[in-house]
N, C-alpha and C positions, 0 to 999 in steps of 0.2 A: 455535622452532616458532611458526609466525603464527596470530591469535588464534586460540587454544585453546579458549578460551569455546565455540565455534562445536562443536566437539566435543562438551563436552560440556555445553553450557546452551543448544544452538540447537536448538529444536522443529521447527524445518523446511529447513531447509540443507543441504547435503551437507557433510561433516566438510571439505573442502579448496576451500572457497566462493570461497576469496581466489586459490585458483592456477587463472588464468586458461588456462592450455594445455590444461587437461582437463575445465575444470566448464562447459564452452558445448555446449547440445545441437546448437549451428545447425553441429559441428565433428565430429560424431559420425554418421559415415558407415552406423554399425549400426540405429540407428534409422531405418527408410520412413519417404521426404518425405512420405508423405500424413499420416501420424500426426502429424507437425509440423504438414503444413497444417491439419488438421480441429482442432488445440490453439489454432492460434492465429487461427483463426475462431471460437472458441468464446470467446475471450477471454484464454488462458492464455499467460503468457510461458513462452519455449522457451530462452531465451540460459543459462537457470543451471537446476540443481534439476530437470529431467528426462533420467530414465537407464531403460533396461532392466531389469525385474524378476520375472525368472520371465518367463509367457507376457503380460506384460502393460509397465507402467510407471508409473514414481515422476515425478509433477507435484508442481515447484516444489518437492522438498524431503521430502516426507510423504504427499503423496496420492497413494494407489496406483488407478489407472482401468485398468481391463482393457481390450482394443481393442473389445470391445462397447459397453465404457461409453464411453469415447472415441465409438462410433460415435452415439452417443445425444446429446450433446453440441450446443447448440443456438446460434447466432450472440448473441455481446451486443455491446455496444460496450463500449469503452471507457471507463471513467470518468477524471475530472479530478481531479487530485494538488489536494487544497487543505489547508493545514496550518494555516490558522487565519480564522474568519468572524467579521466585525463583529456585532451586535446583528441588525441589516436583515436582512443576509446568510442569519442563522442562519434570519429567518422565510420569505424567498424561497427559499432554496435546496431543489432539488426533484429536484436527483438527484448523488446520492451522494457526500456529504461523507465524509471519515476518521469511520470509529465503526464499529460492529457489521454484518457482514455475514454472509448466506445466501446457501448456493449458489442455483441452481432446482431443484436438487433438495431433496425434503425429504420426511420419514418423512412417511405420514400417520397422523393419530391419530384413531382418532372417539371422544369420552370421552376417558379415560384410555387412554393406549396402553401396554404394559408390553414394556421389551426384555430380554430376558435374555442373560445373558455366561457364558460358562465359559471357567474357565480351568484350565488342566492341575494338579494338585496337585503335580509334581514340579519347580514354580515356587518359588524359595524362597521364605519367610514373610512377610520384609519387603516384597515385591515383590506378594503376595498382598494382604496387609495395603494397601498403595496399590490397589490396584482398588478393596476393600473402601470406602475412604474415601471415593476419588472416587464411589465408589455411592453412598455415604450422603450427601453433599454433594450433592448432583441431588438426590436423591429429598429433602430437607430444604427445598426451593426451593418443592416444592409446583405445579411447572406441569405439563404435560399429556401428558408423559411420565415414566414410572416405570422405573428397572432394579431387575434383582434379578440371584441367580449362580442359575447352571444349574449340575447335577450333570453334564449331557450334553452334549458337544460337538454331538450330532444332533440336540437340540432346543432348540440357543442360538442367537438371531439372531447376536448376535456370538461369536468365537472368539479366546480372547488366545493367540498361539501364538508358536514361535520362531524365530528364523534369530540367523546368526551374519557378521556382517562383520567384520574386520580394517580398520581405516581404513588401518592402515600397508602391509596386504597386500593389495590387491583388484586386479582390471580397472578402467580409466579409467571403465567404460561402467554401472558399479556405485556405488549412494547407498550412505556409511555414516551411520546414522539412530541415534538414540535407540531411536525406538518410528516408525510410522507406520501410516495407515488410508488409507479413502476415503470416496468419497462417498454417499449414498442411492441406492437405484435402484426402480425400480416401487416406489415406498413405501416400502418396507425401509430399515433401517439397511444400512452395510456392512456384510459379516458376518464381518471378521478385522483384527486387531490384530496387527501383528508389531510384538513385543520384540528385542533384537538383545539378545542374552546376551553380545557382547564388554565390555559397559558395565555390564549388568544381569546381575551371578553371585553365586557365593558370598563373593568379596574387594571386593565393589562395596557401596556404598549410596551412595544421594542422598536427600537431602530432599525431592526434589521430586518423588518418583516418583509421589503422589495425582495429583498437579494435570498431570502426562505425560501421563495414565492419562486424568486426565478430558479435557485438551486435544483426544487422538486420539479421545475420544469425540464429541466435539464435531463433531470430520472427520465420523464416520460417520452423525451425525443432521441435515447439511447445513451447517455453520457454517465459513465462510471466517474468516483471519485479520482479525484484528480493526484491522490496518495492511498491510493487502495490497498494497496501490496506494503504500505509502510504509515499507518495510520497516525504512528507515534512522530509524523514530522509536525502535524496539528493539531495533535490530541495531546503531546506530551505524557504519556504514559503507553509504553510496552505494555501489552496483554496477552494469555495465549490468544487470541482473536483477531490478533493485531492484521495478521495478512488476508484480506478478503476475501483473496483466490483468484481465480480467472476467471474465463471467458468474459477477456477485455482486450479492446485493440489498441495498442497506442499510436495516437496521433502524429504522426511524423513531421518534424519541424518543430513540434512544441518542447520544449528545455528537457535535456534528459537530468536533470537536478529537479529538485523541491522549490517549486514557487507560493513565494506569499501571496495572499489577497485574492488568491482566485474563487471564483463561486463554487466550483465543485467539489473545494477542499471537504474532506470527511469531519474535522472540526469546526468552528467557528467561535471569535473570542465577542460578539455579541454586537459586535461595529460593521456599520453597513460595507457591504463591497460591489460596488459597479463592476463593468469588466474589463478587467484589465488586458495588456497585449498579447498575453498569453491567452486568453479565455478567447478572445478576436478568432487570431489563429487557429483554434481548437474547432469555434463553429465554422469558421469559413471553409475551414481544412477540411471537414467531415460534409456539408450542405451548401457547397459552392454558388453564386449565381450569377449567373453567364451574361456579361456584360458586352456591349455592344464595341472593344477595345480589342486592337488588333495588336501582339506583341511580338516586337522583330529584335532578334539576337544580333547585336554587330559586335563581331571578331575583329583585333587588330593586334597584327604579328608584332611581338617585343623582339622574338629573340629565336634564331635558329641557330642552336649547339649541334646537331644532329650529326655525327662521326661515324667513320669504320673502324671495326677493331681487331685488327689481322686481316687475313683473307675470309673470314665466312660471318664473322660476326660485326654485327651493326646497333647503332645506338639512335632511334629517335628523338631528341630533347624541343620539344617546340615550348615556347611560352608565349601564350596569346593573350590581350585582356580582353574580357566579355562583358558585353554591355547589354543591359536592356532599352527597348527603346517605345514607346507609346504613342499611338494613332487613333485615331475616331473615324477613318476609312480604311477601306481593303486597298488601296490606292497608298496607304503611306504616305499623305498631302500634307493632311492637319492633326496637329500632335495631340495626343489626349493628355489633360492635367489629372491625376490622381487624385480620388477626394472620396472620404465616404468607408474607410477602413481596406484599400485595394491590396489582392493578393495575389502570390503568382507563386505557381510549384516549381521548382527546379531539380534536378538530378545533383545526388551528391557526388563525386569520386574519392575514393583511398585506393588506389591498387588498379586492381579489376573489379573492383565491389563496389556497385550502384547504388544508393538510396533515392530517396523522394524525401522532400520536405517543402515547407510552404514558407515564403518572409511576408512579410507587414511591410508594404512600400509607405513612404512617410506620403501623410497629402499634399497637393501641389507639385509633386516630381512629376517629369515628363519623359524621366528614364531614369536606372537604377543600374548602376555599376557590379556586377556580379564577384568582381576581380579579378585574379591572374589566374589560367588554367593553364595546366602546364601539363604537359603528352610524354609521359617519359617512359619508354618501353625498350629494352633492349631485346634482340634478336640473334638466336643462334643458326646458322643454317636454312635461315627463313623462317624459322619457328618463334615464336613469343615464352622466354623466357625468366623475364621480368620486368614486372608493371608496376610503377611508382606514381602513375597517372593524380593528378588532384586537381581540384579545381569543382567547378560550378558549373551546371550551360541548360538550359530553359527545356521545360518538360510540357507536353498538353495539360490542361485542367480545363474543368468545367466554369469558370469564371471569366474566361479569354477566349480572341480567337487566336490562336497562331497566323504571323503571319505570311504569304506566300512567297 
């Protein structure tokens, strides 16, 4: 049997990923060319991992997009495979390294957004107990969505429901999946979760069923695989299929490298994964929530080189260190202790070139050292000539207040 894993540790594949005569959708005469054209305008690879499902269809594995949502689907480009960035690299680069990505769609939240899930109680215990967990693991994170379970199917954003495939017995034209979701739509989460009960019954258990659970959650509040454009960092196998495609945003501040263990990853080796710093980062980064914490930037001068250079030309060189600094008043009295996964966005510089990124303050700090920023512009004529500028310095976000 060829890898097995794929069965049953691949989060997003179809069970028979490796036999090529049946997993290419550009070969599958039942699916409309427009529905291929309008996926792979949208950015979505079509060669593996989309099949027919119900009135609708399975992308890439796991994400189920109905033909409205398909029709909603808006052009991206492509992004660039990059497996690994130098120091430079890492500050210039300014569209989409490997690390945490967003669909464009995306729940909205104003406040606290709260989504509720039911799930049928004729689910067995263990399998109930993983929702459970993966609920309590979100909501433990502290960002700016909350789940909870609904007693009612009618009044749960999401529905965990079932189907049953046979990987040994189906139509070519059919994914057999673990679990699988979709995407957000007018703000919403998805609203359904299919369990595939050939895996998941009463002779089955896995360890990983939380972090399935939370995985498919992740589909439905906008979250791409976390190695989407490079599947082969967790799949271990190169495929034509390998690259997803786009229309995906990447998360600014999460590693422009391949990380282990995170929930998003397009594979999985069958062992649970909570969420690790990077996953933190990735929800906090995307669904902030606005905490009652005021944060003040304090500057102090190291060092002014600042020279003339002949008669017209001039050298700025300042080097400052920048500090953050934490309050629980607009007043600036009484210092806030960090606790609870606290985050804060900051401006990156190389040059003249700006980014945004998000850090993980460790809990209990009552301020966070940014390090040495250093202004370094030379001037011809009063012109700006060249900017070697770097450093750090504190940007708004929805998690803080700036302070006055």
């Amino acid at each position: 049997m060829k890898k097995i894993y794929y069965a049953f540790f691949f989060l997003i594949t179809i069970l028979s990923a490796c036999k090529k005569d049946n997993g290419h959708a550009e070969n599958n005469t039942e699916i409309p060319i427009e529905i291929i054209q309008k996926l792979k305008a949208a950015g979505f690879d079509t060669t593996e991992g989309l099949h027919i499902h119900g009135d609708g269809y399975i992308v890439e594995g796991d994400i189920l997009l109905t033909k409205t949502d398909i029709d909603g689907l808006s052009e991206n480009p492509k992004s660039k495979v990059i497996l690994g960035l130098n120091v430079k690299d890492r500050l210039l680069q300014s569209k989409d390294p490997i690390g945490h990505y967003v669909s464009n769609l995306l729940t909205a939240n104003s406040g606290v957004k709260n989504i509720s899930i039911y799930i049928n109680p004729s689910f067995q215990q263990y399998i109930i107990d993983g929702l459970d967990l993966a609920i309590a693991r979100y909501n433990a994170l502290e960002f700016g969505l909350t789940f909870s379970r609904s007693m009612s199917s009618s009044s749960a954003d999401i529905t965990i429901s079932t189907t049953f495939i046979d990987p040994n017995n189906k139509p070519s034209n059919v994914t057999a999946y673990l679990m699988a979701s979709g995407l957000p739509s007018n703000g919403n989460p998805y609203n359904q979760i299919l369990v595939n009960t050939y895996y998941y019954n009463t002779s089955s258990f896995y360890s990983d069923i939380a972090s399935t659970f939370a995985h498919e959650i992740g589909h439905a509040i906008g979250f791409r695989h976390t190695d989407y454009m490079n599947r082969a960092f967790s799949c271990g196998q190169v495929t034509q299929g390998n690259n997803e495609g786009g229309n995906a945003n990447h998360v600014r501040g999460t590693s422009p490298d391949p990380v282990s263990g995170s929930w998003m990853l397009a594979c999985a080796n069958g062992v649970d994964r909570p969420f690790i710093d990077e996953d933190i980062l990735a929800l906090n980064g995307t669904y902030p929530r606005l905490r009652n914490v005021y944060v003040k930037q304090v500057s102090t001068l190291i060092s002014d080189d600042s020279y003339l250079i002949g008669c017209c030309d001039d050298r700025t060189l300042l080097s400052n260190n920048f500090k953050l600094e934490f309050y629980q008043d607009q007043n600036l009295t009484v210092p806030y202790t960090t606790s609870n996964n606290f985050v804060v966005k900051v401006f990156e510089y190389s040059g003249s070139s700006q980014l945004t990124r998000v850090f993980l303050v460790p809990n209990g700090a009552t301020s966070y050292d940014l390090g040495t920023f250093v202004t370094d512009i030379t001037y011809s004529y009063g012109t700006e000539v060249q900017n070697n500028t770097s450093g750090y310095s504190i940007a708004p976000f929805g998690g803080y207040h700036l302070a006055p």
